[in-house]
C-alpha positions in Angstrom: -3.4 -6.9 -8.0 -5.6 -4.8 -6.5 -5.2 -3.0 -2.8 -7.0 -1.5 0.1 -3.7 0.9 0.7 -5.8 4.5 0.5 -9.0 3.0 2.3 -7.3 2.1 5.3 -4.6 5.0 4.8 -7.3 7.4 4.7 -8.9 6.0 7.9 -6.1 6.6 9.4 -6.0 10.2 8.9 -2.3 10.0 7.0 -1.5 12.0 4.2 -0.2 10.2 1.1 3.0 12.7 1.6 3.6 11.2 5.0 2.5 7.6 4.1 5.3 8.2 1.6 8.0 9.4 3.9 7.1 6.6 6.1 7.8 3.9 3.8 11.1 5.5 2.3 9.5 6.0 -1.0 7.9 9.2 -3.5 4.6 10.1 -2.8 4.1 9.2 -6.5 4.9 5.7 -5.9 2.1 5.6 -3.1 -0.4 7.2 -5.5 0.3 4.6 -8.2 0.2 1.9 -5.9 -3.4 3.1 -4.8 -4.6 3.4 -8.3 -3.3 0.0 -8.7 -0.8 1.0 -11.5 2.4 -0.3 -9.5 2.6 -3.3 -7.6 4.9 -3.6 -4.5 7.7 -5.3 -4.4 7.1 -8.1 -1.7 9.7 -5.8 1.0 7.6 -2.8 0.6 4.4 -4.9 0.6 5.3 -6.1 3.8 6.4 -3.1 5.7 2.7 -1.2 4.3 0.9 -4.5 5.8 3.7 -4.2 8.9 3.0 -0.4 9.4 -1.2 -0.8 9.3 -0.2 -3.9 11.3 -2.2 -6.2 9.3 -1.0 -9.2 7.3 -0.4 -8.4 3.7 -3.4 -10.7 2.4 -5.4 -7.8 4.7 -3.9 -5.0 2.3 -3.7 -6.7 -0.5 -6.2 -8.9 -3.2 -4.4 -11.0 -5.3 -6.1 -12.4 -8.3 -6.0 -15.9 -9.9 -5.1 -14.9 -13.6 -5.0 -18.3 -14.8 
């Protein structure tokens, strides 16, 4: 699954540190999120589309895998 988390993070002038604090998680978890090596679980999902206050199909592309 692949995400527009640091694109819209970035244009909102936050710093992954503070992105991370935000959403009650490490900053390394926001980093691997962004570099698509850890997906979300659907709570956090939410509350990143919640904060950005965009629906999470906004933040995030799912993929058909089939």
């Amino acid at each position: 699954m692949k995400n527009r988390i640091e694109e819209i993070r970035k244009g909102k002038g936050i710093k992954q540190d503070e992105f991370a604090k935000l959403m009650g998680v490490s900053r390394q978890t926001i980093s691997s999120l962004e570099t698509g090596k850890y997906n979300p679980s659907i709570f956090l999902a939410y509350k990143i589309a919640k904060y950005f206050e965009m629906t999470i199909e906004e933040v995030f592309i799912f993929e058909d895998e089939i």
